[in-house]
N, C-alpha and C positions, 0 to 999 in steps of 0.2 A: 703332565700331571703325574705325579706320584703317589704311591700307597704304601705308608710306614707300620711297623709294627714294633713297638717302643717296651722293651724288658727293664723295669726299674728296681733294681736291686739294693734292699731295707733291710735295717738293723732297728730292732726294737730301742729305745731310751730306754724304758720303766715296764714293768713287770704289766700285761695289757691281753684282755677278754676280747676275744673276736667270735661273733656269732657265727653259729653250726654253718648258716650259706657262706662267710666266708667275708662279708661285710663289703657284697659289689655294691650297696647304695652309698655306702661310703665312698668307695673308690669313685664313685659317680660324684658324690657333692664335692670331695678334693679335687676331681679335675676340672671341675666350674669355677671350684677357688682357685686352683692357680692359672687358670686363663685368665679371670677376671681382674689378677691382680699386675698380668701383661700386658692385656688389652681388653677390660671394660665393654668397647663396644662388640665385639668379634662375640664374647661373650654372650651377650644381650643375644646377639643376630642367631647364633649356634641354637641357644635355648629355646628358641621362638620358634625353630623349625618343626614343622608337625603336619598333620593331615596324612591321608591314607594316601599311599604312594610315596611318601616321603618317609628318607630315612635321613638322620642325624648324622654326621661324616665323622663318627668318631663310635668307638666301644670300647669299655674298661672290664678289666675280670675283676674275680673276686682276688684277694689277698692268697697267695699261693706258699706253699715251701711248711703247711703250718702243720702241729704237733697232730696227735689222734684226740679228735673231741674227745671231752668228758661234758656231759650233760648236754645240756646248750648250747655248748660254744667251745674255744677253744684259748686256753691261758696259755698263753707266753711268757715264758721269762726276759727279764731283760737281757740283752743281748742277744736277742733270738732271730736267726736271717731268715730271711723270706724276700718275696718279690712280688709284683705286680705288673700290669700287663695292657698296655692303651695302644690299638691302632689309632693311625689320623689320613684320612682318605682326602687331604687336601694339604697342598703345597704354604698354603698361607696358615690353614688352622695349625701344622706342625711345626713350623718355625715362631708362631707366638707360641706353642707349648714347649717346644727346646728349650724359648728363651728365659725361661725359670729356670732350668737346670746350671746353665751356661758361665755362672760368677762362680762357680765350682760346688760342685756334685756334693761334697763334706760339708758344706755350710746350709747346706739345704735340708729342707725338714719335712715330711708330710703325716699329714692328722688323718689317722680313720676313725673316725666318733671318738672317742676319748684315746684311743690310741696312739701315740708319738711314734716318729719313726723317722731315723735320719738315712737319707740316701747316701751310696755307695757310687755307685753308678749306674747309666743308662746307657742300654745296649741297644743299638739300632741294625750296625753292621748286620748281614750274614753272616753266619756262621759263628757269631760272637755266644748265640745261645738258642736253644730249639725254637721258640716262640718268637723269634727278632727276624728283623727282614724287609727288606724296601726294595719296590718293582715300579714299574712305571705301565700305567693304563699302555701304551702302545705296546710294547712289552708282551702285555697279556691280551692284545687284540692280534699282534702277528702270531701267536698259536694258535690261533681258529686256522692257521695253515696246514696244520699239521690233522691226522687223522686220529681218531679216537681210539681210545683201546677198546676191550670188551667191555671191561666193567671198573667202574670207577668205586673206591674204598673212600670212607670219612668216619673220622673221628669228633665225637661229638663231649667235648673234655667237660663244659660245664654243663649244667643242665639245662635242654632245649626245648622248645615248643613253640605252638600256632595259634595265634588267633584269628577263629573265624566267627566269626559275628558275636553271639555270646556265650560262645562255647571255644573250651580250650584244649585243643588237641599235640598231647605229646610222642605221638608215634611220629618218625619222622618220614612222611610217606615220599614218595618221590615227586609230585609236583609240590609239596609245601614248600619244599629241600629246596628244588632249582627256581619255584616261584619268586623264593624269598630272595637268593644270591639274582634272580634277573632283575627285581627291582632292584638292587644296589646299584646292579650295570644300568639299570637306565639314569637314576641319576647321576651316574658318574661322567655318562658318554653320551646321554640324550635317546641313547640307542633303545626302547621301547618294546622288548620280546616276550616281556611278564605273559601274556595271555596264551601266547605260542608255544612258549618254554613248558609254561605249568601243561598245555594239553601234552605236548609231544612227552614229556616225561611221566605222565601219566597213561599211558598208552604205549610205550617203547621203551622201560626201566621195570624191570625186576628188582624187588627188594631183599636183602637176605642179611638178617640180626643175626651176627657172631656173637654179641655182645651186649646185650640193652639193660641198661637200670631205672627205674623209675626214681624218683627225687621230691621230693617235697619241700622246697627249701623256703625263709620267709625273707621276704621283703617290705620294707619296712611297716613292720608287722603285719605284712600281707601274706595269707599263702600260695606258692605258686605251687604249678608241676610242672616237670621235665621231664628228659631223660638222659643219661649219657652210654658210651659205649661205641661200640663199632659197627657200622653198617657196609655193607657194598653194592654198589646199585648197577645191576648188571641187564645189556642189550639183551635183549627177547631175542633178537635178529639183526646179522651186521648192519651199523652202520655207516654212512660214512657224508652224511648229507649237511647243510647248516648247522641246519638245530644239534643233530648230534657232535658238532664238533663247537656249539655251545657252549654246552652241557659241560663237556670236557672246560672248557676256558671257565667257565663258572666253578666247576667245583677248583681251582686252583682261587680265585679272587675271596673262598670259605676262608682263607688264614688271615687274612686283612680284614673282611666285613663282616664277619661271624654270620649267626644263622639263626630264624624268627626271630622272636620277641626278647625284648628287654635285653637287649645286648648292648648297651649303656650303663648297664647295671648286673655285669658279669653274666649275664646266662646268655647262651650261644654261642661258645666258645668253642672255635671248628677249624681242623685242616682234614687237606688229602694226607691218604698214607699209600704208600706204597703198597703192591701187590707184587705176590713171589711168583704167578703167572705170567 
């Protein structure tokens, strides 16, 4: 199995308003539209995945590259380039979603709420652009060989948060952090460590905001919170056991599966970053 991270790089058509979040529930109902217009049923199956423990095998950001708000939102002229931004944590879900692009990149169109936008290209490759890139689940299992560093950095690009029951928490503490990326890993591999991960990381991670902003963005006319910014979640005391070299393999699967909630609808948008230690 494979885990893609798909850079789709957009030229405005006509002169076009994009709200203040950046219009991730659009980027959300366009990528229902063009699966559904591949394959229908995958569609249907995708949508219908739900319940606690379960995550969607896919995340889309908001619309990127855009002007400085004014008011609201954000006007585009036309001709205005920008990009957009979808993992697909499945082998079949990302080849029905290629297959749109596939009769040539130039013919192809995509709508964010009244917004037109014809594609350029889609980068998958490495190295083709920061946020592009495809690993394979084994890949990211044989690093659990390797020993942890001290302290692991994340970048949290769009605005992230937790839900816990009916309260919604946007600090990003250190078992939401690895709670959230271990469920990913379990559905992706069966592998089941959600309960272990979130104690041991809450118990053996240090948390230290370099950088944190609070967000209030809305979704379809909802409000949410987040945060974004840089964190680095640093060993109390070496370690060098399981879980801590988890921890370490989870925070690399943050740039593929992003992180809490509503990251189908751009927020949680996360990788590691390097440390100069």
């Amino acid at each position: 199995m494979r885990l893609y991270a798909s850079v789709i790089t957009l030229t405005a058509q006509e002169p076009a308003f994009i709200p203040a979040s950046g219009g991730g529930q659009y980027a959300h109902a366009a990528f229902f539209n063009i699966l559904d217009q591949v394959d229908p049923r995958l569609a249907a199956a995708v949508h219908e995945i739900a319940g606690k423990g379960r995550r969607k095998p896919f995340t889309v950001s908001p619309l990127m590259g855009l002007p400085r708000p004014r008011g609201e939102g954000h006007l585009l002229p036309a001709g205005w380039a920008c990009w957009l931004r979808v993992t697909l944590l499945d082998d079949v879900l990302f080849r029905s979603f290629i297959e749109y692009f596939q009769a040539g990149p130039a013919g192809c169109a995509i709508r964010l709420g009244d917004a037109h936008f014809l594609v350029n290209e889609v980068l998958t490759t490495p190295g083709s652009h920061p946020w592009a890139g495809v690993i394979t689940l084994d890949d990211l299992r044989r690093r659990l060989d390797a020993p942890p560093p001290a302290a692991i950095a994340l970048e949290f690009h769009t605005p992230t948060s937790f839900k816990l029951g009916n309260y919604i928490e946007a600090l990003p503490l250190p078992r939401l952090v690895f709670g959230s990326l271990a469920t990913v890993w379990a559905n992706l591999s069966g592998e089941n460590l959600v309960t272990a991960v979130e104690r041991f990381a809450e118990r053996h991670l240090h948390m230290e905001i370099h950088r944190l902003v609070r967000h209030g963005p809305r979704l379809n006319n909802q409000p949410q919170i987040g945060a974004t910014g840089r964190v680095v979640y640093r060993f109390l005391t070496p370690e060098d056991g399981p879980l801590a070299r988890a921890i370490n393999v989870l925070a690399d699967l943050a740039f593929y599966a992003g992180i809490g909630r509503k990251t189908t609808q751009g927020m949680g948008m996360a990788r590691r970053l390097e440390l100069d230690e």
